[in-house]
mmCIF file of the C-alpha atoms, coordinates in Angstrom:
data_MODEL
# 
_entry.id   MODEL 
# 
loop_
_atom_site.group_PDB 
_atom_site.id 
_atom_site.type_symbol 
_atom_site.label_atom_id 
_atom_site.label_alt_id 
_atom_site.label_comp_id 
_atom_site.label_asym_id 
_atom_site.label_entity_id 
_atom_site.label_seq_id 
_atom_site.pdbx_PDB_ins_code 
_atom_site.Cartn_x 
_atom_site.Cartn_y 
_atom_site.Cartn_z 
_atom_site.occupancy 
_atom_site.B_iso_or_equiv 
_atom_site.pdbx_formal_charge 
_atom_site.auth_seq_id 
_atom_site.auth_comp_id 
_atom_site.auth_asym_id 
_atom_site.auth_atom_id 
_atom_site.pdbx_PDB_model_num 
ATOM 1   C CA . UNK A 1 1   ? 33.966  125.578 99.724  1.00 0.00 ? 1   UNK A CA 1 
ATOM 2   C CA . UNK A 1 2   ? 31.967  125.077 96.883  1.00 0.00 ? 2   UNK A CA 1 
ATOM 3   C CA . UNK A 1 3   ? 33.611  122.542 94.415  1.00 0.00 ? 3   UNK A CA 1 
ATOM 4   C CA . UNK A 1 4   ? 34.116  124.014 90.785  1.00 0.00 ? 4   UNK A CA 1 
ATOM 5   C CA . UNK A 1 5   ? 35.181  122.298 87.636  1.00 0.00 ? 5   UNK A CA 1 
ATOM 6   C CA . UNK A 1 6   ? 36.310  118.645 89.130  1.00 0.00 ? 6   UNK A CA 1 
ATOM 7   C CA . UNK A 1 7   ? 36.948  117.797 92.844  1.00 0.00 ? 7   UNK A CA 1 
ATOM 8   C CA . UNK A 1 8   ? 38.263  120.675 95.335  1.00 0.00 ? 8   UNK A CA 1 
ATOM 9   C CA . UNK A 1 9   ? 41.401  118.047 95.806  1.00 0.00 ? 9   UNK A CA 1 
ATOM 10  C CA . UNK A 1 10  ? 42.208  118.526 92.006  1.00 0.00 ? 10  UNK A CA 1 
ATOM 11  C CA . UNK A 1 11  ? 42.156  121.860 91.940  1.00 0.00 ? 11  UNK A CA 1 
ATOM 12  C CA . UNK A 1 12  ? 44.955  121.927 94.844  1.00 0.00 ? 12  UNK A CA 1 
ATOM 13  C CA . UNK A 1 13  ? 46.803  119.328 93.057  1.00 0.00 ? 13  UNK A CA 1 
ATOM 14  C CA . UNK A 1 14  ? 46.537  122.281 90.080  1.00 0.00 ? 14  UNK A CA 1 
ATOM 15  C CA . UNK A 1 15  ? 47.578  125.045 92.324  1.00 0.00 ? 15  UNK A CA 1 
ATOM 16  C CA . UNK A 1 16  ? 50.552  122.801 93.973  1.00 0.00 ? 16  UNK A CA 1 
ATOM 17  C CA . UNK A 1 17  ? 52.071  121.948 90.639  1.00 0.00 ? 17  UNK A CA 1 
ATOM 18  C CA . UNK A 1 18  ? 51.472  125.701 89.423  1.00 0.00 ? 18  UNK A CA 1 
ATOM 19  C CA . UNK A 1 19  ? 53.738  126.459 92.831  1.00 0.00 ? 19  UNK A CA 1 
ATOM 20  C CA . UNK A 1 20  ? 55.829  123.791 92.101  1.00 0.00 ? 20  UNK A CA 1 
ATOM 21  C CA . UNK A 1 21  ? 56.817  125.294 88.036  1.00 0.00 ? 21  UNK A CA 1 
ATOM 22  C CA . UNK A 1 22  ? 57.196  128.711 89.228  1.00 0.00 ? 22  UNK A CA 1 
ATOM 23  C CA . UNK A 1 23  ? 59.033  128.310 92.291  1.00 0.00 ? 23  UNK A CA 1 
ATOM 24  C CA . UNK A 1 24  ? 56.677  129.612 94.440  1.00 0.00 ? 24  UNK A CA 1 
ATOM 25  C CA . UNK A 1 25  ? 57.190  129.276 98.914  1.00 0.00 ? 25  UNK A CA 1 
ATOM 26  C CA . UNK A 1 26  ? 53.291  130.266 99.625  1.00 0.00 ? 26  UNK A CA 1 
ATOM 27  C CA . UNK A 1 27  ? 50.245  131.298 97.551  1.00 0.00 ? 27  UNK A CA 1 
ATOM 28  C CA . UNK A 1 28  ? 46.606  132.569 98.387  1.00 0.00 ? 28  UNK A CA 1 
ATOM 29  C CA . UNK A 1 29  ? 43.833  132.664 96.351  1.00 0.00 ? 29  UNK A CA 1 
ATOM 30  C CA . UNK A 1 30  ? 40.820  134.385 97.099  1.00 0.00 ? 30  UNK A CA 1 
ATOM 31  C CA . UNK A 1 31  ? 37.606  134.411 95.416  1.00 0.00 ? 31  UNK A CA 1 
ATOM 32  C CA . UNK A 1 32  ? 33.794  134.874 96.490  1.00 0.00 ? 32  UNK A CA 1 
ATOM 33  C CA . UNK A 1 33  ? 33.000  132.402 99.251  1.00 0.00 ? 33  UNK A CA 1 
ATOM 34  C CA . UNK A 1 34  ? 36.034  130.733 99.250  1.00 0.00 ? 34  UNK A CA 1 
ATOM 35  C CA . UNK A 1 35  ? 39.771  131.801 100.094 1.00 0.00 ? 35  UNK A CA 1 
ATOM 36  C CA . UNK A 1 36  ? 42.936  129.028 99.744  1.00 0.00 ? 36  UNK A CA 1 
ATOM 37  C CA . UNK A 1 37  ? 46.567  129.524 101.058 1.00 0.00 ? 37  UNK A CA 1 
ATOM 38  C CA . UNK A 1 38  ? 49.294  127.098 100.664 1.00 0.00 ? 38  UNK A CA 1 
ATOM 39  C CA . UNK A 1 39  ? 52.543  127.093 101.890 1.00 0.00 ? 39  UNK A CA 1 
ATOM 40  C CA . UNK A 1 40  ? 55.382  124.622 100.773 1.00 0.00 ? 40  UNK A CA 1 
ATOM 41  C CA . UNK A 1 41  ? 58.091  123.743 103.113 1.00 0.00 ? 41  UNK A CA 1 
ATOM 42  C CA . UNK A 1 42  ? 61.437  123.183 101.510 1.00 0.00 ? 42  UNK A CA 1 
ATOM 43  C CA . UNK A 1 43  ? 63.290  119.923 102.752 1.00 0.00 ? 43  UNK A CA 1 
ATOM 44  C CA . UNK A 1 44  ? 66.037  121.135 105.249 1.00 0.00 ? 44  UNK A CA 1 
ATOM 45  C CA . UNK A 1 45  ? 68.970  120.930 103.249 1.00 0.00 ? 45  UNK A CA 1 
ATOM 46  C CA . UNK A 1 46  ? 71.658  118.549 104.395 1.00 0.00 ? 46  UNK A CA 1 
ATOM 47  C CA . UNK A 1 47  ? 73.981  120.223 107.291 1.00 0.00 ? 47  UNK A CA 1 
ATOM 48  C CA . UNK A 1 48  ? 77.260  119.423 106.048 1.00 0.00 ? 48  UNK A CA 1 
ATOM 49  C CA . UNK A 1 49  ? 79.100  117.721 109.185 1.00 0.00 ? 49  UNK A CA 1 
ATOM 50  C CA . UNK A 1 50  ? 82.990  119.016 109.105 1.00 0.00 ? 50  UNK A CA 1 
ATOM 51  C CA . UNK A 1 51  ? 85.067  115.802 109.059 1.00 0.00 ? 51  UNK A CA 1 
ATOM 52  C CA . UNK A 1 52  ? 88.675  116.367 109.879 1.00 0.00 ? 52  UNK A CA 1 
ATOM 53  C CA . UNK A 1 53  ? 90.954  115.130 107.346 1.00 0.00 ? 53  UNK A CA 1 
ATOM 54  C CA . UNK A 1 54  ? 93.995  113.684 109.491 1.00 0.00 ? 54  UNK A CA 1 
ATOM 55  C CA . UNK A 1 55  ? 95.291  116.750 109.016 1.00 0.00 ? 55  UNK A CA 1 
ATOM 56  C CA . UNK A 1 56  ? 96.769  117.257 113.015 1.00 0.00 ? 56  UNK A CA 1 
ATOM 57  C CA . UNK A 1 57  ? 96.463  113.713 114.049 1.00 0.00 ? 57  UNK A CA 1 
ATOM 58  C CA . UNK A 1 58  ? 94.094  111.164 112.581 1.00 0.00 ? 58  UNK A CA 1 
ATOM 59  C CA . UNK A 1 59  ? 97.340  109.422 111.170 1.00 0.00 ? 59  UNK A CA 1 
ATOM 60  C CA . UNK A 1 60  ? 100.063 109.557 114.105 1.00 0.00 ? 60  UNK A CA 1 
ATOM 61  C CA . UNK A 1 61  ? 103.190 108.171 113.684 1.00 0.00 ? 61  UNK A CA 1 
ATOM 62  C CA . UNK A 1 62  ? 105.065 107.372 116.941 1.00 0.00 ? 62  UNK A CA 1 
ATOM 63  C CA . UNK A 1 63  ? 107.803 109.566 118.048 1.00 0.00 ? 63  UNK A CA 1 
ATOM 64  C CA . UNK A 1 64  ? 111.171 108.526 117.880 1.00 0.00 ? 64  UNK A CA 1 
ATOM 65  C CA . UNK A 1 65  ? 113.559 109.050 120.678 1.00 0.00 ? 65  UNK A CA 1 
ATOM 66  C CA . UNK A 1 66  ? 116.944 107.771 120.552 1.00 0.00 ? 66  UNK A CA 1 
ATOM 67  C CA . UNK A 1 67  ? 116.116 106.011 124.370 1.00 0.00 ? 67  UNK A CA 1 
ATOM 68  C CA . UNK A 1 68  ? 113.076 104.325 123.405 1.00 0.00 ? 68  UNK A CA 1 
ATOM 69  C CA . UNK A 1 69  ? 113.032 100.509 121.910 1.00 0.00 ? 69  UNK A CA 1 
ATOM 70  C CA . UNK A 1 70  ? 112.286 100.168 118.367 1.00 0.00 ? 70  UNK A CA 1 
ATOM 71  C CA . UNK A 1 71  ? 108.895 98.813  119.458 1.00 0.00 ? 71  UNK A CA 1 
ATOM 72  C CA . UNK A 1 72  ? 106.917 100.680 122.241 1.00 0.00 ? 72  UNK A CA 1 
ATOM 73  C CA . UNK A 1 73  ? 105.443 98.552  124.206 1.00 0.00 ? 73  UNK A CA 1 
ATOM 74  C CA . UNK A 1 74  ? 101.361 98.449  124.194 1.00 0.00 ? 74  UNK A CA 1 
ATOM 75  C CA . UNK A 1 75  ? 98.937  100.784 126.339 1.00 0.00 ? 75  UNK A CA 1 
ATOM 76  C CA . UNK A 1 76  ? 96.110  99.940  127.447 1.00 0.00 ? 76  UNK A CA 1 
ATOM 77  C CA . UNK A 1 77  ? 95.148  96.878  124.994 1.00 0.00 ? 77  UNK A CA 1 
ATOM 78  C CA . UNK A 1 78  ? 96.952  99.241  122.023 1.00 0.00 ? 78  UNK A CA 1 
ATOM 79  C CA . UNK A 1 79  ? 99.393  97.372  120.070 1.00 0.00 ? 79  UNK A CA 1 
ATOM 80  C CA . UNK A 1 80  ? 102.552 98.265  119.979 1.00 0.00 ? 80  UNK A CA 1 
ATOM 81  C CA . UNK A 1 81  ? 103.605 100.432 116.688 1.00 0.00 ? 81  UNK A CA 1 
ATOM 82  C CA . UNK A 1 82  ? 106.161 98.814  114.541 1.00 0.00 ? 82  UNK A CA 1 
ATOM 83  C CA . UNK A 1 83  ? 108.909 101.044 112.979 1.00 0.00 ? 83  UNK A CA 1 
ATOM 84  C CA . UNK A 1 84  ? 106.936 102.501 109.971 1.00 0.00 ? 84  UNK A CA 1 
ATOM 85  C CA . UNK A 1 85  ? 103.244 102.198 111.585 1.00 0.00 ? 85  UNK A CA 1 
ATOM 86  C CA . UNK A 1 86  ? 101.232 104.868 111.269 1.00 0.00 ? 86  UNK A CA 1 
ATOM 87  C CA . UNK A 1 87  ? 97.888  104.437 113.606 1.00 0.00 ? 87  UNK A CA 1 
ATOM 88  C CA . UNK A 1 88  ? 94.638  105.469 111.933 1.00 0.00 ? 88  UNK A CA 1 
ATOM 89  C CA . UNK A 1 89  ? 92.853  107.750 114.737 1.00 0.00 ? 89  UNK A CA 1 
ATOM 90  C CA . UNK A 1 90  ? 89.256  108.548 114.514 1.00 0.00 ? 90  UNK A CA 1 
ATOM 91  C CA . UNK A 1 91  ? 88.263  112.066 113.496 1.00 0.00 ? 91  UNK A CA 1 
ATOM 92  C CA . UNK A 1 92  ? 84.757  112.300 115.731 1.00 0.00 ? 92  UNK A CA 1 
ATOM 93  C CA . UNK A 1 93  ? 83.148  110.272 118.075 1.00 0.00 ? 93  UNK A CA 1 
ATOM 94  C CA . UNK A 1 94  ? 80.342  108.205 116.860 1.00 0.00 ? 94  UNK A CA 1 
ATOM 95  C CA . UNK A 1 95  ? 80.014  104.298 116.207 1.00 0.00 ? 95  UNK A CA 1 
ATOM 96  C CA . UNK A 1 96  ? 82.718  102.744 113.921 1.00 0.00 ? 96  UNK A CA 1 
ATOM 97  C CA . UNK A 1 97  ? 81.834  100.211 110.961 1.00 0.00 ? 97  UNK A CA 1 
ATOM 98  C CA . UNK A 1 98  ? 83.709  98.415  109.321 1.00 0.00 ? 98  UNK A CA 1 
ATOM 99  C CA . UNK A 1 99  ? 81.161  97.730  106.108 1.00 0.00 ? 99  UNK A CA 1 
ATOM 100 C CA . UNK A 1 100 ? 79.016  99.748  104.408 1.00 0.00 ? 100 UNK A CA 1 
ATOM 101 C CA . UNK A 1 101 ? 75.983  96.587  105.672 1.00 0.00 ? 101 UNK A CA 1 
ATOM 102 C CA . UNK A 1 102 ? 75.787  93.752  108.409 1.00 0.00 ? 102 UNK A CA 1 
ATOM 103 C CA . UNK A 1 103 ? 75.690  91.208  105.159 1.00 0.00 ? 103 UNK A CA 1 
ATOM 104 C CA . UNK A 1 104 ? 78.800  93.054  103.295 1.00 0.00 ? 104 UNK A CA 1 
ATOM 105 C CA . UNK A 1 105 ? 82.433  92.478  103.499 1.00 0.00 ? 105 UNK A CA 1 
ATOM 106 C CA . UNK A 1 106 ? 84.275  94.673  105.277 1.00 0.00 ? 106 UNK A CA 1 
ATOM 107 C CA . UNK A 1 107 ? 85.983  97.519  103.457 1.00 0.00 ? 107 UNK A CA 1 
ATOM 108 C CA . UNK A 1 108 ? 89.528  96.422  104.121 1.00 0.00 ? 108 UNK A CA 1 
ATOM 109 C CA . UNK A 1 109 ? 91.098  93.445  105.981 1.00 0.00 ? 109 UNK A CA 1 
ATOM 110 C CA . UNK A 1 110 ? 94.529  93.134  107.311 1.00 0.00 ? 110 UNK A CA 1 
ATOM 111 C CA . UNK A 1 111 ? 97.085  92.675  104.860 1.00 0.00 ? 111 UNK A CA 1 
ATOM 112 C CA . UNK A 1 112 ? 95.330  94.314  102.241 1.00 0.00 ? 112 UNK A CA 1 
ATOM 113 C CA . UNK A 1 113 ? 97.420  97.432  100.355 1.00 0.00 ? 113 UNK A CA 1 
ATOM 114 C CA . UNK A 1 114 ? 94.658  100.326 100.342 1.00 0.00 ? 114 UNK A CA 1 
ATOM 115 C CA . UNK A 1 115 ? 95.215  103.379 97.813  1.00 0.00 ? 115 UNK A CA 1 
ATOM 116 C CA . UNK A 1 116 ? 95.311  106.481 99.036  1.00 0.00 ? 116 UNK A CA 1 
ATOM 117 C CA . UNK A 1 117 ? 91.542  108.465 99.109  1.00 0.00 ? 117 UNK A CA 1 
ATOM 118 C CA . UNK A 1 118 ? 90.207  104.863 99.444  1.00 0.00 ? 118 UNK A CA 1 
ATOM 119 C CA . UNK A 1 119 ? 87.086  104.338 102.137 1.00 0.00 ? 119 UNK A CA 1 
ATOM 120 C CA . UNK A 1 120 ? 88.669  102.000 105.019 1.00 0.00 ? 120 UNK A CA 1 
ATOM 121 C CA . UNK A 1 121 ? 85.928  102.326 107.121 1.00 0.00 ? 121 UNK A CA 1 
ATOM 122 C CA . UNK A 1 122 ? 82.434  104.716 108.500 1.00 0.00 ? 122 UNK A CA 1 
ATOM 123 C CA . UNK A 1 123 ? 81.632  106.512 111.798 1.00 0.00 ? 123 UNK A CA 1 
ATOM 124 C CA . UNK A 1 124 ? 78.178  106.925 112.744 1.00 0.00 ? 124 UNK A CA 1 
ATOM 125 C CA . UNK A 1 125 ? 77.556  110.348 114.396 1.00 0.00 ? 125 UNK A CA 1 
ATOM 126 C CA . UNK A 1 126 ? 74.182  111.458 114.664 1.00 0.00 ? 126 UNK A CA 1 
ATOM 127 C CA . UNK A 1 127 ? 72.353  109.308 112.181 1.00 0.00 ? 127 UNK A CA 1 
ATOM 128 C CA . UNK A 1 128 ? 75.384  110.650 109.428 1.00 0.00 ? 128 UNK A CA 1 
ATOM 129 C CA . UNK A 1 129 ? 77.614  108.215 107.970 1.00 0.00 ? 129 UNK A CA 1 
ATOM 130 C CA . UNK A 1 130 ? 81.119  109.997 107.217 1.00 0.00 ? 130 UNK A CA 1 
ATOM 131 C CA . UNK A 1 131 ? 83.001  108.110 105.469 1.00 0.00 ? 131 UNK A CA 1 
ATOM 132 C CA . UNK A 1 132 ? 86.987  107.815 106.771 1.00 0.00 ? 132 UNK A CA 1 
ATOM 133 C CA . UNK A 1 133 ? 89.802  107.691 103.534 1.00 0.00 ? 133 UNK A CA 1 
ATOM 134 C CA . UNK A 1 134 ? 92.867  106.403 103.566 1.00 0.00 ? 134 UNK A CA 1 
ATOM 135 C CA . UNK A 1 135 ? 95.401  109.302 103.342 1.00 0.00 ? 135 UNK A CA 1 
ATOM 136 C CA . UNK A 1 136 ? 97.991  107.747 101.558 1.00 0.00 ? 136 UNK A CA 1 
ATOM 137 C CA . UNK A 1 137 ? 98.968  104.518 99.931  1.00 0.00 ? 137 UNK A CA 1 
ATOM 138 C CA . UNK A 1 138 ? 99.344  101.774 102.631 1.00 0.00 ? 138 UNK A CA 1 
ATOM 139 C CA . UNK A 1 139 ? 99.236  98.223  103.949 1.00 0.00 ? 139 UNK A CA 1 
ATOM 140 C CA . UNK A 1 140 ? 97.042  97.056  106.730 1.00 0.00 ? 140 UNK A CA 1 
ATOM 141 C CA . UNK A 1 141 ? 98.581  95.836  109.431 1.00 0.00 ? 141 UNK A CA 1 
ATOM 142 C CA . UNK A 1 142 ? 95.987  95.429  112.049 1.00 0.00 ? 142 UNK A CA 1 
ATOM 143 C CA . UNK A 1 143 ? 91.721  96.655  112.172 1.00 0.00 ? 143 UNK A CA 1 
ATOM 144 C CA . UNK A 1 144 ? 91.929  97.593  116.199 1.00 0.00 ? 144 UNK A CA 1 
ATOM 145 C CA . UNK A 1 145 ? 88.125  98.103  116.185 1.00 0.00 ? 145 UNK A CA 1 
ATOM 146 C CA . UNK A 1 146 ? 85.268  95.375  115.646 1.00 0.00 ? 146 UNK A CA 1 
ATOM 147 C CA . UNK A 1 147 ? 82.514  96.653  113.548 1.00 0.00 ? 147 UNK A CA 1 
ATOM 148 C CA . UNK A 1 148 ? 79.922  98.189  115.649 1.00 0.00 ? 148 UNK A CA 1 
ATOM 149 C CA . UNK A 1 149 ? 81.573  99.273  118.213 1.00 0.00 ? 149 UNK A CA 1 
ATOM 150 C CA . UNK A 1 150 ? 81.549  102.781 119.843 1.00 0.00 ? 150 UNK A CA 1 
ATOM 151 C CA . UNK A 1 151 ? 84.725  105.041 118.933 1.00 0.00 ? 151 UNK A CA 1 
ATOM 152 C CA . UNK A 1 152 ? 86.001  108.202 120.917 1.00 0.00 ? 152 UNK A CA 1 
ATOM 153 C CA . UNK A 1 153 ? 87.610  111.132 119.076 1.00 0.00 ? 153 UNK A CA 1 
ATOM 154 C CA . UNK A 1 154 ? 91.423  110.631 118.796 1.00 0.00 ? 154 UNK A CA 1 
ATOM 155 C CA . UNK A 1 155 ? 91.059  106.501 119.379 1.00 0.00 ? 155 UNK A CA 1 
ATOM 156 C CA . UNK A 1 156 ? 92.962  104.270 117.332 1.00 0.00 ? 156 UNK A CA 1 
ATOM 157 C CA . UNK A 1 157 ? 90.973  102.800 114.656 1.00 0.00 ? 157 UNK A CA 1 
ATOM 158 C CA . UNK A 1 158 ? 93.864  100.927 112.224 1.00 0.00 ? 158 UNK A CA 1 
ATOM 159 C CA . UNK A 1 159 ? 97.258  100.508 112.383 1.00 0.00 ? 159 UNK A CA 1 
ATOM 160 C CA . UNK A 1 160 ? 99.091  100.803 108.651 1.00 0.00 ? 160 UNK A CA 1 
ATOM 161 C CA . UNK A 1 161 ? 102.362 100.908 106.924 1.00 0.00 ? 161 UNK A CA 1 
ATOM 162 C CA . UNK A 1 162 ? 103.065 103.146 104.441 1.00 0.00 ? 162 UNK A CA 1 
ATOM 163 C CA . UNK A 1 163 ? 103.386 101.808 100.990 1.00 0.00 ? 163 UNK A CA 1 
# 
């Protein structure tokens, strides 16, 4: 290609922005002895990853039976619920953090009062961090996950008391 006015690189810096201002996926120029096509690819725009919002389950409160004890006793290394506990589930499976970093404070402790649409915590699925909200004004009682750690869908995650 024969170079013209300037470098052959700045005149497909020219073209690119020329694509870029009108909007433009491909373009081909043609012209004696030389011919140009450029395509732009578009960034893959970010797959929004459903996150269910406790709506059937990610908050479970136990079930009350007029047999049981007032505390159930603990399953499998689960503590027991208190009256009023509400467990925080997990909505997917990923890996569960407790902080946004490795160097920052965890986004709630135990015995904090969280507000209700409040981040209590991240799971990891797929390189996507989805953030997990408090559903309603509460207290915690006890984080039943260390940060890090890999979390099933459905697993208990916090245990709170409503506010």
């Amino acid at each position: 290609m024969p170079k013209k006015n300037g470098s052959i690189l700045g005149e497909l810096k020219s073209v690119y922005e020329f694509m870029l201002q009108n909007n433009l996926e491909s373009l081909e120029l043609s012209e004696p002895g030389r011919r140009v096509r450029m395509a732009r690819r578009k960034a893959p725009a970010p797959m929004p990853i459903p996150v269910p919002v406790a709506a059937a389950g990610a908050y479970a409160a136990p079930a009350a039976s007029a047999a049981a004890p007032a505390v159930a006793p603990a399953v499998s290394g689960t503590p027991a619920v208190p009256p009023g506990g509400v467990m925080v589930k997990a909505g997917m499976m990923g890996i569960f953090y407790r902080a946004p970093s490795p160097s920052s404070p965890p986004y709630i402790k135990e015995g904090e009062k969280v507000s209700a649409g409040q981040i209590i915590g991240m799971i990891e699925a797929m390189k996507v961090f989805n953030e997990i909200k408090a559903e309603f004004d509460c207290t915690v009682v006890k984080a039943l996950l260390e940060n890090g750690k890999p979390v099933k869908l459905g697993q208990d995650i916090f245990l709170v008391r409503r506010d």
